[in-house]
TITORVEX-954755 format. One record per residue: residue number from 1; x, y, z of N, C-alpha, C in turn. Coordinates in steps of 0.001 Angstrom, whole numbers. Layout:
+------+---------+---------+---------+---------+---------+---------+---------+---------+---------+
: resi :     nc1 :     nc2 :     nc3 :    cac1 :    cac2 :    cac3 :     cc1 :     cc2 :     cc3 :
+------+---------+---------+---------+---------+---------+---------+---------+---------+---------+
:  NUM :       X :       Y :       Z :       X :       Y :       Z :       X :       Y :       Z :
...
+------+---------+---------+---------+---------+---------+---------+---------+---------+---------+
END
This chain:
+------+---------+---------+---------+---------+---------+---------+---------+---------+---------+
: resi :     nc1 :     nc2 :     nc3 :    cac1 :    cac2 :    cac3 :     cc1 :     cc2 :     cc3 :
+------+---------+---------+---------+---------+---------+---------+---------+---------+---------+
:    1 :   20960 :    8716 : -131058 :   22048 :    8219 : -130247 :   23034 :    9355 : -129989 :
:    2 :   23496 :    9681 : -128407 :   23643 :   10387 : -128221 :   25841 :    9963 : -128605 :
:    3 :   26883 :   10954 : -128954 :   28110 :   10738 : -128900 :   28723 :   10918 : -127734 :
:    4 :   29608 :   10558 : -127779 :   30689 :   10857 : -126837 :   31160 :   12108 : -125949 :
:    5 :   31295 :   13123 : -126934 :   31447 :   14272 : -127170 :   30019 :   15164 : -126904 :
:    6 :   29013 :   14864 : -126788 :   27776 :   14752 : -126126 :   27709 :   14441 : -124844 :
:    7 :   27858 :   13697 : -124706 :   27663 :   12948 : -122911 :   28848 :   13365 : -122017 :
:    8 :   29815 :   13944 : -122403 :   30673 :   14500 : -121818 :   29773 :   16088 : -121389 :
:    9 :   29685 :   16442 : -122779 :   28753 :   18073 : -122370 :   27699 :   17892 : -121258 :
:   10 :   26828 :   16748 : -121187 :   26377 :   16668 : -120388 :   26617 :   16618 : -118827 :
:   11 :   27633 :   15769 : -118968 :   28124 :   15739 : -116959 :   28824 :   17024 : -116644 :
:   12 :   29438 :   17281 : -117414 :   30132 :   18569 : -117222 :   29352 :   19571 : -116899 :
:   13 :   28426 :   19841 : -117653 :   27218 :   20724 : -117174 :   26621 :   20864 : -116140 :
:   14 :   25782 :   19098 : -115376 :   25307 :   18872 : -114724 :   26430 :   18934 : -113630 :
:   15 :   27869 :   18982 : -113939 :   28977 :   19154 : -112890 :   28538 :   20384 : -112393 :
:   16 :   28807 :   21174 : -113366 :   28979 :   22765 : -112658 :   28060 :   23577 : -112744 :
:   17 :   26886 :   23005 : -112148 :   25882 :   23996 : -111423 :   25046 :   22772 : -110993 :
:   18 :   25162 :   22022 : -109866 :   24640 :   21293 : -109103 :   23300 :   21814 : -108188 :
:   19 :   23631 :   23291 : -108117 :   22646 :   23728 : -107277 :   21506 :   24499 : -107925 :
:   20 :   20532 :   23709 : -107866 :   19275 :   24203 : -108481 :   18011 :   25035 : -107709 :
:   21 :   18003 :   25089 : -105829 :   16927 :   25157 : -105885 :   17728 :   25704 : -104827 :
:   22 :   17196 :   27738 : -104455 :   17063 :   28280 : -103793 :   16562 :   28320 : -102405 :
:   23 :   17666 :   28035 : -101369 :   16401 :   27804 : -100180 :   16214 :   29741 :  -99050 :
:   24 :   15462 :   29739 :  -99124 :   15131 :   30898 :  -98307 :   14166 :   31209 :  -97751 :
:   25 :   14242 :   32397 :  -96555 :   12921 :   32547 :  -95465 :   12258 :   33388 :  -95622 :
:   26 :   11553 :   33603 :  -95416 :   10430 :   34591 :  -95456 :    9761 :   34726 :  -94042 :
:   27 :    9650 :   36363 :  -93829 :    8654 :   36861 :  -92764 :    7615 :   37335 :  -92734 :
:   28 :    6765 :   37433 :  -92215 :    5077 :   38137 :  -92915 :    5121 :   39103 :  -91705 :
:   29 :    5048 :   40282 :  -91702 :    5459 :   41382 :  -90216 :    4378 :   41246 :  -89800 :
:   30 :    3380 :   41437 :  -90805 :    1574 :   41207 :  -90019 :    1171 :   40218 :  -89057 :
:   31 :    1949 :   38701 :  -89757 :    1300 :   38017 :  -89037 :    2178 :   37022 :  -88211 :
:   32 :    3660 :   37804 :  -88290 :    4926 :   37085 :  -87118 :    5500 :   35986 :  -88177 :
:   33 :    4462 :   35227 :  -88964 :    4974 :   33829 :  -89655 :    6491 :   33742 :  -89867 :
:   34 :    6959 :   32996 :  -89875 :    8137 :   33089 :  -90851 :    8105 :   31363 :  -91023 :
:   35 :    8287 :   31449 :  -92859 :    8295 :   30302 :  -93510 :    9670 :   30227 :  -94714 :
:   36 :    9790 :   28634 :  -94778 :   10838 :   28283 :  -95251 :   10240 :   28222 :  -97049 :
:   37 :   11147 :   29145 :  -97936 :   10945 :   29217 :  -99070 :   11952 :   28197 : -100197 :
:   38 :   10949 :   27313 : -100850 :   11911 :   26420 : -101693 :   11868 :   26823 : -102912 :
:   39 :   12628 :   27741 : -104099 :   12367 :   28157 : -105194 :   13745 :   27761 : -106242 :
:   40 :   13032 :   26647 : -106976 :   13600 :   26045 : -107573 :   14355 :   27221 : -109076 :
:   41 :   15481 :   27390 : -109537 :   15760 :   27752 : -110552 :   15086 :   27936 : -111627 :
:   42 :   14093 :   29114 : -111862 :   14105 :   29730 : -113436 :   12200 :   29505 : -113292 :
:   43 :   11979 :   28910 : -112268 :   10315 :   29025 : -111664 :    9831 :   29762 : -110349 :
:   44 :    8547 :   30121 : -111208 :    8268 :   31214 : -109787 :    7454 :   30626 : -108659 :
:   45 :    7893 :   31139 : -107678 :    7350 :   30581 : -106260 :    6359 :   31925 : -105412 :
:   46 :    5102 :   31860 : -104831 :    4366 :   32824 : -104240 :    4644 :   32803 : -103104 :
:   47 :    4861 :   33896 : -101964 :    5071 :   34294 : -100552 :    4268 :   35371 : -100582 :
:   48 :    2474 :   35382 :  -99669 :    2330 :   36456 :  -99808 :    1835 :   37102 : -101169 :
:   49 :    2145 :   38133 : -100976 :    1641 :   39023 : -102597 :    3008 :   39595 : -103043 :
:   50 :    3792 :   38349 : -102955 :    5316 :   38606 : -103511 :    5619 :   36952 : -104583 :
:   51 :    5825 :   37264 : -106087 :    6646 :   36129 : -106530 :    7826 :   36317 : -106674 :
:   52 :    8202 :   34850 : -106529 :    9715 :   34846 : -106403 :   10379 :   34669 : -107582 :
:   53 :   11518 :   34476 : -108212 :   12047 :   33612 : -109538 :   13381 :   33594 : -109335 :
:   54 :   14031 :   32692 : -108576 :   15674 :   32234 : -108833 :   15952 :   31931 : -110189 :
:   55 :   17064 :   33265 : -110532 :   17407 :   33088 : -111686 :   19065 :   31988 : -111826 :
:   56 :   19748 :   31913 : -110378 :   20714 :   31150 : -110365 :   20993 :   31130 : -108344 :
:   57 :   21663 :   30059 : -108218 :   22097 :   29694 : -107294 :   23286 :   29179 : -107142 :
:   58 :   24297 :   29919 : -106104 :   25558 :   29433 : -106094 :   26439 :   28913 : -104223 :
:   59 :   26877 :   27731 : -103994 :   27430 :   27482 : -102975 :   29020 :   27333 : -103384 :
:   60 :   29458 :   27830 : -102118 :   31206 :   27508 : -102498 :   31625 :   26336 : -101820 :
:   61 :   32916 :   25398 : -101825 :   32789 :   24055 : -101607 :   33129 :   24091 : -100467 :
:   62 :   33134 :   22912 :  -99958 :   33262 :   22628 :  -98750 :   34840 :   23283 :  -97754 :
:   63 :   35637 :   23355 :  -98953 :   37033 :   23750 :  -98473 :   37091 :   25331 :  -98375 :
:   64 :   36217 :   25795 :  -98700 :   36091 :   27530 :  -98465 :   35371 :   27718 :  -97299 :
:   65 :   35467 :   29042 :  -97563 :   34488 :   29622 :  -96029 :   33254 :   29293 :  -96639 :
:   66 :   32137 :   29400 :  -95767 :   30630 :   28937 :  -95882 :   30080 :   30036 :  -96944 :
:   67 :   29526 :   30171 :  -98321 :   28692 :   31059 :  -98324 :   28139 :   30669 :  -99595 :
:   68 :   26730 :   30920 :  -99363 :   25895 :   30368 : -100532 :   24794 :   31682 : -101086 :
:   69 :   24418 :   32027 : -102048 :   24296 :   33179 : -102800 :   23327 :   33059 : -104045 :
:   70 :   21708 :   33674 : -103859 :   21379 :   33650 : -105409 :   20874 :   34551 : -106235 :
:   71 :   20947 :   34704 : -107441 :   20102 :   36214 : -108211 :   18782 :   35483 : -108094 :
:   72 :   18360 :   36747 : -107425 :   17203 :   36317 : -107429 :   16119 :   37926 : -108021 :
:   73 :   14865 :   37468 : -108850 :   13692 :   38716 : -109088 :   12279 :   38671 : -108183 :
:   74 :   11870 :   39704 : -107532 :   10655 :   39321 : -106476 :    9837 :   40750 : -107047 :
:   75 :    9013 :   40617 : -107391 :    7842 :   41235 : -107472 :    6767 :   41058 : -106667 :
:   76 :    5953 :   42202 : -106369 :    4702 :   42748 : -105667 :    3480 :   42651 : -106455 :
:   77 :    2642 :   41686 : -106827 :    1488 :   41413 : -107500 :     675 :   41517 : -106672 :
:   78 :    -492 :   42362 : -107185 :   -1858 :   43047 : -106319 :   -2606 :   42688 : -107494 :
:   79 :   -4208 :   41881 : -107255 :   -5321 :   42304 : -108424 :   -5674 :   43349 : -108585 :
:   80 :   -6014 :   43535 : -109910 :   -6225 :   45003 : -110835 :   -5051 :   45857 : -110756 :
:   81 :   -3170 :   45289 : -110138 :   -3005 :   46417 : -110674 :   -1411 :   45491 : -111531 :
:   82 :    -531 :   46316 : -111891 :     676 :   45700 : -112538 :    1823 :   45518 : -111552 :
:   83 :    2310 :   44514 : -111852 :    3355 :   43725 : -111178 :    3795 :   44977 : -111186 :
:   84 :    5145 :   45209 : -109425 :    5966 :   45817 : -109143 :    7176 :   45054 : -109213 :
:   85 :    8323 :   45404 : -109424 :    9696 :   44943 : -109232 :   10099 :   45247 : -108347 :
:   86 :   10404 :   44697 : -107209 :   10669 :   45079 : -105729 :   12403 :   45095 : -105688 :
:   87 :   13153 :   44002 : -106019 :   14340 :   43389 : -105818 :   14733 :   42453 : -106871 :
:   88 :   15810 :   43087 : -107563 :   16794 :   42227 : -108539 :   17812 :   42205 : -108120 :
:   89 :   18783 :   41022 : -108173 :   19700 :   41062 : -107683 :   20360 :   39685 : -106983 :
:   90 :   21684 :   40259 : -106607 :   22677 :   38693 : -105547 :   22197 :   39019 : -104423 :
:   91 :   21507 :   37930 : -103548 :   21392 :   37646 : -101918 :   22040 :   36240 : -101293 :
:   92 :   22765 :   37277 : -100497 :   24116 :   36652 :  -99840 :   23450 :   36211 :  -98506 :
:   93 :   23786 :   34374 :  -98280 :   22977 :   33827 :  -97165 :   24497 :   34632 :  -95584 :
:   94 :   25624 :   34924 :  -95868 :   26182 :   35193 :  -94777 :   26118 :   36695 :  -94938 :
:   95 :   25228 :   37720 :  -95739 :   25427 :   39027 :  -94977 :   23859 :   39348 :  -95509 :
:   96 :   22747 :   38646 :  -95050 :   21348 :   39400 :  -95217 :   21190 :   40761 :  -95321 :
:   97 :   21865 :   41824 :  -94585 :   21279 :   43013 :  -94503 :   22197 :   43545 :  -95796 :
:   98 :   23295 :   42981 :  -96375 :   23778 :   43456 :  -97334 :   22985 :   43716 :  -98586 :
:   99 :   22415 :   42759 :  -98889 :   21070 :   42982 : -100175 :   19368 :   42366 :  -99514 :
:  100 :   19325 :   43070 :  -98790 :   18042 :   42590 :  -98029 :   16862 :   43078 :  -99129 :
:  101 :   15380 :   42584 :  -98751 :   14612 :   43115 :  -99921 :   13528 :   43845 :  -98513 :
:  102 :   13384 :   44909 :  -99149 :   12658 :   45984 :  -98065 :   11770 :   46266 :  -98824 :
:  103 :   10477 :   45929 :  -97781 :    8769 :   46335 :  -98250 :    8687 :   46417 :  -96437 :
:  104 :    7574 :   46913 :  -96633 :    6557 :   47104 :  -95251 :    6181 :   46046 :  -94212 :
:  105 :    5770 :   44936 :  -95615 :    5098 :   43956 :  -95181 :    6244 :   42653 :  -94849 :
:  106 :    7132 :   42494 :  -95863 :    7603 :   41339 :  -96076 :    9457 :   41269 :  -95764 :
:  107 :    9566 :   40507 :  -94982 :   11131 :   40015 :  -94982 :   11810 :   39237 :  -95734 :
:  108 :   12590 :   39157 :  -97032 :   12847 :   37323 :  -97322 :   14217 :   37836 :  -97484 :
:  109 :   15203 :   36285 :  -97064 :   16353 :   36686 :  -96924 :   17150 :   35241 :  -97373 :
:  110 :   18595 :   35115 :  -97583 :   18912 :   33510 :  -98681 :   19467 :   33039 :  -96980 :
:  111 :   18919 :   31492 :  -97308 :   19672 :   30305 :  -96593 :   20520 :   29838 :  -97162 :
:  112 :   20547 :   28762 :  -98076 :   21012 :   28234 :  -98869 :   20829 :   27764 : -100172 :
:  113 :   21562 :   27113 : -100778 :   21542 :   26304 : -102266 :   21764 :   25184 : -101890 :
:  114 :   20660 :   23927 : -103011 :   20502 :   22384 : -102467 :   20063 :   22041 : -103945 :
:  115 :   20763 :   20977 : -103783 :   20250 :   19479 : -104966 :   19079 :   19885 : -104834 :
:  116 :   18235 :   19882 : -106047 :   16753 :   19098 : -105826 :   16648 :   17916 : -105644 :
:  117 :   15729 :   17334 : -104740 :   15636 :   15541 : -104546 :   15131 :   15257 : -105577 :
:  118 :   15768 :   13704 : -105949 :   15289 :   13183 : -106638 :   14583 :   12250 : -106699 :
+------+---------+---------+---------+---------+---------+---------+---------+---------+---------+
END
């Protein structure tokens, strides 16, 4: 049985970080695509021969200016050889080219932060 003093920790928590699941795009230069990337917090998502892993996601409220923002890690996985670390780091959905992730092949850049449905 959970206390008082418990279930408080809980909403509070679940208060302040509402946003769990990374939304962002991706371009494939090869093949024009561009697809909508859903990468949920602290799991990895594949684009390509790139994984993703939102390590956090942040939106500011409605009464601020617009801008939503996440750390995110993307690695370059090829068979037979070892993961590359391409991009660590904050990607800012209102200034893409500010922390853009640059490969040859691949564009991905932040939209937003969203509830996961439930």
């Amino acid at each position: 049985m959970l206390g008082i003093g418990a279930i408080v920790g809980l909403v509070v928590t679940a208060a302040a970080d509402p946003y769990l699941v990374a939304v962002l795009q991706g371009l494939d230069k090869v093949t024009a695509r561009v697809s909508t990337i859903e990468a949920p917090v602290g799991q990895t998502v594949g684009f390509g021969t790139l994984e993703i892993i939102a390590r956090a996601c942040d939106k500011r409220p409605p009464e601020e200016p617009p801008e939503s923002a996440a750390f995110l890690d993307i690695w370059e996985v090829r068979r037979g050889e070892a993961a590359e670390s391409l991009f660590r780091g904050w990607m800012f959905a209102s200034s893409p080219a500010l922390s853009a992730l640059e490969h040859p092949v691949y564009d991905v850049w932040m939209l937003d932060c969203r509830v996961p449905e439930q």
